[in-house]
PASEBA-1860 file (N, C-alpha, C; in nm, 3 decimals):
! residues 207
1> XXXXXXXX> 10.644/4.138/16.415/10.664/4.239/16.311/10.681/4.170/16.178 ~ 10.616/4.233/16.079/10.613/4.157/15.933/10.697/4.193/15.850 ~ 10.807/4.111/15.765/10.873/4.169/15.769/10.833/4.231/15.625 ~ 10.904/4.331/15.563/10.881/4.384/15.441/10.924/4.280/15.322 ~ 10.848/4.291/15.178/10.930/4.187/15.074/11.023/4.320/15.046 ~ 11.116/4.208/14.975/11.251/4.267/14.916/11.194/4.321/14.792 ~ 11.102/4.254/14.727/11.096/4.370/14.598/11.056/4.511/14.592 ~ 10.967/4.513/14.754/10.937/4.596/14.718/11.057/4.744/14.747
9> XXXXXXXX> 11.188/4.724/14.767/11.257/4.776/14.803/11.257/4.874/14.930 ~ 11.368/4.993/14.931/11.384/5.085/15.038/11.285/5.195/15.020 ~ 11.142/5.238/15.127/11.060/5.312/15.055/11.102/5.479/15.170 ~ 11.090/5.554/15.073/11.134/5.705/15.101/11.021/5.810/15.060 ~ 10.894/5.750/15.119/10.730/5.801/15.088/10.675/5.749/14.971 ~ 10.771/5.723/14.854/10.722/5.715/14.747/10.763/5.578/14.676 ~ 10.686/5.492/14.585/10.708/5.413/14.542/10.841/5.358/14.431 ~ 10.943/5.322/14.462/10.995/5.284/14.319/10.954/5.224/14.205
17> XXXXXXXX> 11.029/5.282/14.134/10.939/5.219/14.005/11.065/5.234/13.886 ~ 11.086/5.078/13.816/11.161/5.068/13.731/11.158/5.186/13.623 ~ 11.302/5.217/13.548/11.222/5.293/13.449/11.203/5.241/13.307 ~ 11.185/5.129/13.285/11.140/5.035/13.195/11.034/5.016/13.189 ~ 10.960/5.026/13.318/10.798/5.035/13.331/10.749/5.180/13.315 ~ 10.820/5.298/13.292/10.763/5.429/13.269/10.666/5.426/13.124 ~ 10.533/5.463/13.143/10.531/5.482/12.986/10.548/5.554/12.928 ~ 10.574/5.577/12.809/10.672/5.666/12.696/10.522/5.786/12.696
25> XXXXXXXX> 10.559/5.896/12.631/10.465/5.969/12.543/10.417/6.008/12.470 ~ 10.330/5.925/12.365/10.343/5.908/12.234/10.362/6.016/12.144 ~ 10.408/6.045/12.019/10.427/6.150/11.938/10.308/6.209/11.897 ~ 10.275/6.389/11.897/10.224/6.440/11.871/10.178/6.428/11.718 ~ 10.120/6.400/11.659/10.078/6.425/11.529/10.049/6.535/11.457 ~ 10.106/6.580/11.366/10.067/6.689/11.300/9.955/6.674/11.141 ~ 9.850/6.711/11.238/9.717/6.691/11.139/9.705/6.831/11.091 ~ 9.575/6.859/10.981/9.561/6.976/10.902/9.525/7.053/10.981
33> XXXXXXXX> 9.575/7.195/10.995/9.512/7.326/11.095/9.401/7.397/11.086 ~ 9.316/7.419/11.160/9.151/7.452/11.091/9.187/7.588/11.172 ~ 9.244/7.633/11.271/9.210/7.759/11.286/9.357/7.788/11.369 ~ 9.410/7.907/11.350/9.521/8.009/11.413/9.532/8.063/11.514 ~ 9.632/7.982/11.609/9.598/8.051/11.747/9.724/8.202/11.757 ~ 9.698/8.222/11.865/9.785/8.337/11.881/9.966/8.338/11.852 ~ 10.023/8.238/11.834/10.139/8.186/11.860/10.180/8.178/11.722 ~ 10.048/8.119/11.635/10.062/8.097/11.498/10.037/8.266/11.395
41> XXXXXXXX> 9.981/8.334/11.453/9.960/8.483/11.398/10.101/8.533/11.417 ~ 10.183/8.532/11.573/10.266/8.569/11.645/10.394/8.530/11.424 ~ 10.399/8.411/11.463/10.514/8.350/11.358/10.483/8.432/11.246 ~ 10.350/8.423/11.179/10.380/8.533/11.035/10.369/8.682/11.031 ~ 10.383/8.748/11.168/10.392/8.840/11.214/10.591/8.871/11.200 ~ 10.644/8.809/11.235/10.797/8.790/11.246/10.828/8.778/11.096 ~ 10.763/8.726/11.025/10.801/8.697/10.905/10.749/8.790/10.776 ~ 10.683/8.876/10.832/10.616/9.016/10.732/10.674/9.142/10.798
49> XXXXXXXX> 10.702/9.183/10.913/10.705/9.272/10.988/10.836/9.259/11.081 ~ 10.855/9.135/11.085/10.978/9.193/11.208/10.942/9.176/11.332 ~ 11.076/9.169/11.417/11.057/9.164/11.580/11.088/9.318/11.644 ~ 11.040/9.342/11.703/10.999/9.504/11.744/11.068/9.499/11.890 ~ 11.133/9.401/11.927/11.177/9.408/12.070/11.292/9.331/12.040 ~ 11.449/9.398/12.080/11.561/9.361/12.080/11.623/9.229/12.137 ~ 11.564/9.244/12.252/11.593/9.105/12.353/11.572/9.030/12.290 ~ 11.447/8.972/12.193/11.371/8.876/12.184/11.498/8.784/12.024
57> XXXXXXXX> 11.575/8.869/12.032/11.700/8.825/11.863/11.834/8.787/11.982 ~ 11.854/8.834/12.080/11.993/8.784/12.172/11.974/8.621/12.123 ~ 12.157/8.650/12.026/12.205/8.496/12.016/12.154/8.446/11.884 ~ 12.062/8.493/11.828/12.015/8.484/11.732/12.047/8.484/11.602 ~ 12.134/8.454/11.450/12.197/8.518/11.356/12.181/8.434/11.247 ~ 12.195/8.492/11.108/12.154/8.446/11.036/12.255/8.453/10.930 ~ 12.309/8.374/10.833/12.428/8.288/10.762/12.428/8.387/10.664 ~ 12.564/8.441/10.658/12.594/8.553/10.533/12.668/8.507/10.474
65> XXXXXXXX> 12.729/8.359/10.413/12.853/8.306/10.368/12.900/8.358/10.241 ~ 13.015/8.387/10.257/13.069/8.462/10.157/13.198/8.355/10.086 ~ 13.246/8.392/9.977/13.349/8.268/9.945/13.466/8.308/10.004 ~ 13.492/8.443/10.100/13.615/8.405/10.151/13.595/8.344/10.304 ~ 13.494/8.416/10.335/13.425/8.344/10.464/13.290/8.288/10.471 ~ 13.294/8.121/10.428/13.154/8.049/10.395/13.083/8.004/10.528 ~ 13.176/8.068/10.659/13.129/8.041/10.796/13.049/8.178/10.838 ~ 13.035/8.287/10.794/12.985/8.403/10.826/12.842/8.424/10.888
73> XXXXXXXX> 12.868/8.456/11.020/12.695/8.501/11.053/12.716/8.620/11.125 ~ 12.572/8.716/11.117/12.559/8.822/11.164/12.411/8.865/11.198 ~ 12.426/8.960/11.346/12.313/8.944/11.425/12.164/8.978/11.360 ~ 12.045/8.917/11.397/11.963/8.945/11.323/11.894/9.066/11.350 ~ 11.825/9.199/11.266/11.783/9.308/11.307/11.659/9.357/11.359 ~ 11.641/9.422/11.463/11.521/9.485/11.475/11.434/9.531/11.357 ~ 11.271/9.472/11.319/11.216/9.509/11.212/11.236/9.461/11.054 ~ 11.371/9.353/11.096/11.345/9.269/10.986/11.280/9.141/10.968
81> XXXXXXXX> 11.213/9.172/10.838/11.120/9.045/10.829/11.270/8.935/10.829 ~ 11.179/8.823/10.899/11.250/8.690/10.934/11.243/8.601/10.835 ~ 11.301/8.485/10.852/11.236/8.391/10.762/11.190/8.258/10.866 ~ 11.112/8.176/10.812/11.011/8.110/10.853/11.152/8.032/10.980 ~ 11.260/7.985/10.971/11.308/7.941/11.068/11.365/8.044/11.214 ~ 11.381/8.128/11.139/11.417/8.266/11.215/11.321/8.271/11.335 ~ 11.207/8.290/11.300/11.068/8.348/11.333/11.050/8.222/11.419 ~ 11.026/8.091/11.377/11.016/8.000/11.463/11.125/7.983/11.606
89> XXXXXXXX> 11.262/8.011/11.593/11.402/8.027/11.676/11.258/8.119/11.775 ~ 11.248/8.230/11.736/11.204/8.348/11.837/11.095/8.282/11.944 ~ 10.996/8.216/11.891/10.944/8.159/11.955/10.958/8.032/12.019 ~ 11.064/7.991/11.993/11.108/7.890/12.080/11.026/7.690/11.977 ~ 11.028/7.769/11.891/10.920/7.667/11.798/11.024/7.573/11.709 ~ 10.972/7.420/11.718/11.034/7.352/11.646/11.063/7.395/11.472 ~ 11.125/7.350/11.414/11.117/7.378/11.258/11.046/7.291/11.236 ~ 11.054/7.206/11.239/10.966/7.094/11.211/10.801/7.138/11.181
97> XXXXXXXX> 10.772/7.173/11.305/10.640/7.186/11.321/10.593/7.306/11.234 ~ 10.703/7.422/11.232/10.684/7.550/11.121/10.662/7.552/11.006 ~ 10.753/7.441/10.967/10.724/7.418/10.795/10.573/7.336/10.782 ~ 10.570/7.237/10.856/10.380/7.218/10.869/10.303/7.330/10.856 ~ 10.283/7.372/10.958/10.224/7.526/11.003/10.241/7.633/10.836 ~ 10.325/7.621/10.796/10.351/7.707/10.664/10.318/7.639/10.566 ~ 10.245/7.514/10.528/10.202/7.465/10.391/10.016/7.464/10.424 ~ 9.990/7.489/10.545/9.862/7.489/10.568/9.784/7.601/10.495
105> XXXXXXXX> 9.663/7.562/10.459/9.612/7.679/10.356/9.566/7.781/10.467 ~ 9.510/7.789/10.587/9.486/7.880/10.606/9.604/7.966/10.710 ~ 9.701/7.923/10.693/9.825/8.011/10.730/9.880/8.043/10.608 ~ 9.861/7.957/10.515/9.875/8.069/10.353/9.810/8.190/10.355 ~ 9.648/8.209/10.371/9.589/8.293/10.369/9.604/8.420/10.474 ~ 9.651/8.347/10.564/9.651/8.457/10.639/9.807/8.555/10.620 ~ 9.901/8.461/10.573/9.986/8.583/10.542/10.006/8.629/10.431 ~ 9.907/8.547/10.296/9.891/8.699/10.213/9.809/8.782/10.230
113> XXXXXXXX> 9.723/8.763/10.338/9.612/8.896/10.353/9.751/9.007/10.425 ~ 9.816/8.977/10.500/9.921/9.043/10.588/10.036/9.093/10.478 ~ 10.040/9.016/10.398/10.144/9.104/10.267/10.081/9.168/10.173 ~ 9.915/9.191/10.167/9.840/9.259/10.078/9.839/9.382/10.157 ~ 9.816/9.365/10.287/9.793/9.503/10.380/9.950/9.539/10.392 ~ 10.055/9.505/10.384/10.172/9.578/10.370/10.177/9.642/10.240 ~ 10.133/9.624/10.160/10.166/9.637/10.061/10.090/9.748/9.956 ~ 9.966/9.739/10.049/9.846/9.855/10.044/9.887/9.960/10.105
121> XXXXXXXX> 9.999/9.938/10.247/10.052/10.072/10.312/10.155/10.135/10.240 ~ 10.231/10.086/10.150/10.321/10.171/10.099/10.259/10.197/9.957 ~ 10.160/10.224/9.923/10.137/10.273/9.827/10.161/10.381/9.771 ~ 10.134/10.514/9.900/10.096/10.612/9.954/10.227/10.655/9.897 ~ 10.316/10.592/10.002/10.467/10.662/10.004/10.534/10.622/9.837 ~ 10.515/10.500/9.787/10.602/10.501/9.670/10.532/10.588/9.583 ~ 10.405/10.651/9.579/10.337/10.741/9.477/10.382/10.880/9.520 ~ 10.445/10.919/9.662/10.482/11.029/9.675/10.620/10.984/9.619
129> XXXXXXXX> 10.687/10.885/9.623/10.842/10.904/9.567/10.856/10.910/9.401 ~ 10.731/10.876/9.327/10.743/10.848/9.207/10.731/10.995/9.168 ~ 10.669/11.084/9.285/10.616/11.250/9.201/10.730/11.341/9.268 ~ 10.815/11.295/9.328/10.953/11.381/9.357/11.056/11.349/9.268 ~ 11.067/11.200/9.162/11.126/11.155/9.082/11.074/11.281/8.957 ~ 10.974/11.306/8.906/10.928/11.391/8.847/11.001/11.514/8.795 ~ 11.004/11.579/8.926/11.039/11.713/8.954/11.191/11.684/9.021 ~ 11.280/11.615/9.000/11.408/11.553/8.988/11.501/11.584/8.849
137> XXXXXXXX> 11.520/11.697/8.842/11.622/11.715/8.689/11.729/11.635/8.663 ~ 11.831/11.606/8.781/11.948/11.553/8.757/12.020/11.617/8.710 ~ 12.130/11.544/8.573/12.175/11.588/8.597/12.170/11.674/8.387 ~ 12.038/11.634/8.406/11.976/11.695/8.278/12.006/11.570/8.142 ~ 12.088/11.479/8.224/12.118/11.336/8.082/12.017/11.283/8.044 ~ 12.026/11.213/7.867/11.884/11.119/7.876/11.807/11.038/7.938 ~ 11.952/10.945/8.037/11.901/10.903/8.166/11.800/10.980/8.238 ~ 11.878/11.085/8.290/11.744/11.147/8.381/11.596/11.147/8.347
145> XXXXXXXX> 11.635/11.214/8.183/11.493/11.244/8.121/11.396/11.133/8.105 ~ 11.492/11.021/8.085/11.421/10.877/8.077/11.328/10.835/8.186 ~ 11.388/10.898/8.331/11.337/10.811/8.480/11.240/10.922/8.498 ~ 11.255/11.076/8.428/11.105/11.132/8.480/10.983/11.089/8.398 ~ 11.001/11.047/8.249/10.938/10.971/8.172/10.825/10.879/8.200 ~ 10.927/10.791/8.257/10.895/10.649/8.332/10.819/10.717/8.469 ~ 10.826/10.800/8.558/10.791/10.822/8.643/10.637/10.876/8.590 ~ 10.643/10.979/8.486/10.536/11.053/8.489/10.438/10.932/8.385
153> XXXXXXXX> 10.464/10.847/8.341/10.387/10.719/8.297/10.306/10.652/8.397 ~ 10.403/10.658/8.513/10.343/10.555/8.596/10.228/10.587/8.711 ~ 10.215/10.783/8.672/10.151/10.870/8.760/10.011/10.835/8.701 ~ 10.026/10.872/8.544/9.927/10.871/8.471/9.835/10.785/8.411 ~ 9.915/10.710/8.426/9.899/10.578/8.394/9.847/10.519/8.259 ~ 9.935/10.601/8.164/9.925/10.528/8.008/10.087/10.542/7.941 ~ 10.074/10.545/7.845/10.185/10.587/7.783/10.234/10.692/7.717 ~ 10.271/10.809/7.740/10.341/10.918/7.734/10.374/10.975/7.581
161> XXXXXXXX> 10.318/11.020/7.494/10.376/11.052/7.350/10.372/10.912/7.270 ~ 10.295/10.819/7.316/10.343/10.698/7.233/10.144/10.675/7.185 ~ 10.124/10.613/7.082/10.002/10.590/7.089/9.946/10.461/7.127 ~ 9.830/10.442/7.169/9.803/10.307/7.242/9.795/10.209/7.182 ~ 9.844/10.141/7.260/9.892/9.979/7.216/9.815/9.879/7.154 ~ 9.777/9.838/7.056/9.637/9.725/6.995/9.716/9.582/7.050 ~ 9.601/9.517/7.089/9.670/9.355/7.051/9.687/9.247/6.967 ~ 9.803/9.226/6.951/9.801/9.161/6.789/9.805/9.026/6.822
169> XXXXXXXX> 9.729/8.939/6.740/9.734/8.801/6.724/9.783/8.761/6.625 ~ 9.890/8.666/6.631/9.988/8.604/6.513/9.973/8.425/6.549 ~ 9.889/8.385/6.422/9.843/8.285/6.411/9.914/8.196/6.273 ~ 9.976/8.074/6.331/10.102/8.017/6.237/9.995/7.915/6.189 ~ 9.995/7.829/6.078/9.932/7.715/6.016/10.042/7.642/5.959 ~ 10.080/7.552/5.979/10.213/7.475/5.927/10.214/7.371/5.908 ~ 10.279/7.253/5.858/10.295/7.134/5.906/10.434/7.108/5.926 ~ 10.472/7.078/6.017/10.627/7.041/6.066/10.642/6.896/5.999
177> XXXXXXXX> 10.771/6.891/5.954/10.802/6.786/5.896/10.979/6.736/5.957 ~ 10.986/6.577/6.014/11.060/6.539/6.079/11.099/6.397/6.051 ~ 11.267/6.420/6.055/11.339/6.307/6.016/11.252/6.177/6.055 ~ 11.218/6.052/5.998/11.189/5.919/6.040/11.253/5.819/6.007 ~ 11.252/5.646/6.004/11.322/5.576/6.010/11.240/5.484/5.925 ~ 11.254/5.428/5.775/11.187/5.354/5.753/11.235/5.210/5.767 ~ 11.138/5.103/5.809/11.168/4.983/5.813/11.098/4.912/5.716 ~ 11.175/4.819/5.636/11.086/4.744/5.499/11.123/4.593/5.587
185> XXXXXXXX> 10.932/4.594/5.571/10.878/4.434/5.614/10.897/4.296/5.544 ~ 10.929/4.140/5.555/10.926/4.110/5.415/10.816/4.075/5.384 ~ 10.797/4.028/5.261/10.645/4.111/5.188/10.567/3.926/5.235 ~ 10.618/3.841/5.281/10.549/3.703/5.324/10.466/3.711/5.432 ~ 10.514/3.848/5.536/10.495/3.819/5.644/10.339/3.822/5.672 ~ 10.252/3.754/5.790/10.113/3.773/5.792/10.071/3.916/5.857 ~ 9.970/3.925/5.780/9.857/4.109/5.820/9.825/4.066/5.962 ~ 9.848/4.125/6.030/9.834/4.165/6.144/9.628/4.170/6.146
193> XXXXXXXX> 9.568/4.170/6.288/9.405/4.146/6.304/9.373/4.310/6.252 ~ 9.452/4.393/6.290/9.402/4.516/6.226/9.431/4.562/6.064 ~ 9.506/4.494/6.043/9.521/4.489/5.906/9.418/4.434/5.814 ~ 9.395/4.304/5.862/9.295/4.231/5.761/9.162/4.290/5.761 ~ 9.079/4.350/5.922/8.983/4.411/5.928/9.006/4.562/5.822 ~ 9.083/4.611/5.796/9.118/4.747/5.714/9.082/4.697/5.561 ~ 9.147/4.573/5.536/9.081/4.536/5.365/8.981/4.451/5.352 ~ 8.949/4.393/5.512/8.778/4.369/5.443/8.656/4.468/5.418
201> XXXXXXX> 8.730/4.593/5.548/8.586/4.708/5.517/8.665/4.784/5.377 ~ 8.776/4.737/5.323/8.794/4.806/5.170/8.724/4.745/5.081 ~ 8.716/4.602/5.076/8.629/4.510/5.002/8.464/4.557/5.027 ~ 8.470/4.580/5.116/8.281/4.601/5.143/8.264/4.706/5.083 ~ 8.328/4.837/5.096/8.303/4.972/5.024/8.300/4.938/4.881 ~ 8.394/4.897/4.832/8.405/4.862/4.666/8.292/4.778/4.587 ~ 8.207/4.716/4.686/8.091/4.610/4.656/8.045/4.759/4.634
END
C-alpha cells in the first residue's frame, strides 16, 4: 500500500487548497454607459416618480436634522420622488456605482425626457387651478385682486391693462480711470531691445 504524501493532506472528496492560493476578483471598472438596462430606468424611475409599493421603503429613512434634534430621521413615503441615494438603497445598488450611473449623458437624457413628461402632465391641472384662482374673490383685498390679475395674465398670456413691453438697449461709452503707481527710472539707465527698436523706426519715419 502507497502511502499518501503529507502535503497533500486529509482528503474529504475534495481538494485542499490554501487560501493564499485563492485568486482574488479583480475590480469591476466603471467605464462610460452606452445603453440603459432595466435596473438603470428602474433608479430614475424612483427618483421622478416614487416607489409605488410600501414594502420596497421597510427600514428605509431619510435625515430631517433639525437644531434641536440634528439626529432626526423619518420613514421614507410612498410616491415620493427619492433622491439618487434613496433610489439606489431600494435597489440594493451601491452609491458608488449611482453617482457614475448619474453623470452619464445618456442617463442625463433619459431623466429629463422623464421630467419633461412629468411636467407636460401637470399642465392640464395647474391651468385648471390658475382658472379657479380667477373666479376666487376672497376676501375682496388688493391682495386678492392682485392673484386674480396675475392669474388672468397667465391665462392670456400678455399683460393685462399694461401696454406692451419694447426692448430697450442702454449702451455706456466711458473710459474708466484707475489709481496707478508711478515709478521714476534713473535717467542713466540702458533702453531696453524694445526700446531702442521704438526710436530707430522713430528715426526712419522722420527721414
Amino acid at each position: 500500500m502507497t502511502a499518501q504524501p503529507a502535503s497533500e493532506g486529509a482528503t474529504t472528496g475534495s481538494a485542499v487548497t490554501s487560501p493564499k492560493a485563492v485568486a482574488k476578483r479583480p475590480k469591476a471598472t466603471l467605464g462610460p454607459l452606452t445603453e440603459l438596462h432595466p435596473k438603470h430606468r428602474l433608479l430614475i424611475h424612483y427618483m421622478v416618480h416614487g416607489v409605488d409599493k410600501p414594502h420596497l421603503l421597510d427600514y428605509l429613512y431619510r435625515a430631517t436634522p433639525t437644531e434641536d434634534d440634528p439626529d432626526a430621521r423619518r420613514p421614507l413615503k410612498v410616491r415620493e420622488p427619492l433622491r439618487l441615494e434613496e433610489a439606489a438603497d431600494v435597489l440594493f445598488m451601491r452609491h458608488r456605482h449611482a453617482r457614475h450611473l448619474f453623470k452619464q449623458p445618456v442617463f442625463q437624457k433619459e431623466l429629463a425626457a422623464q421630467l419633461e413628461t412629468l411636467r407636460d402632465g401637470a399642465k392640464a391641472r395647474a391651468m385648471h387651478r390658475i382658472i379657479e384662482l380667477i373666479d376666487t374673490p376672497g376676501e375682496g383685498k388688493a391682495a386678492d385682486r392682485k392673484v386674480q390679475l396675475q392669474a388672468a395674465q397667465a391665462v392670456l398670456g400678455d399683460a393685462v391693462g399694461q401696454p406692451p413691453a419694447s426692448p430697450t438697449v442702454n449702451v455706456s461709452v466711458g473710459v474708466s480711470m484707475a489709481a496707478g503707481v508711478v515709478v521714476r527710472l534713473p535717467s542713466g539707465i540702458a533702453k531696453t531691445p524694445l526700446e531702442l527698436q521704438a526710436v530707430n523706426e522713430s528715426d526712419h519715419d522722420a527721414e
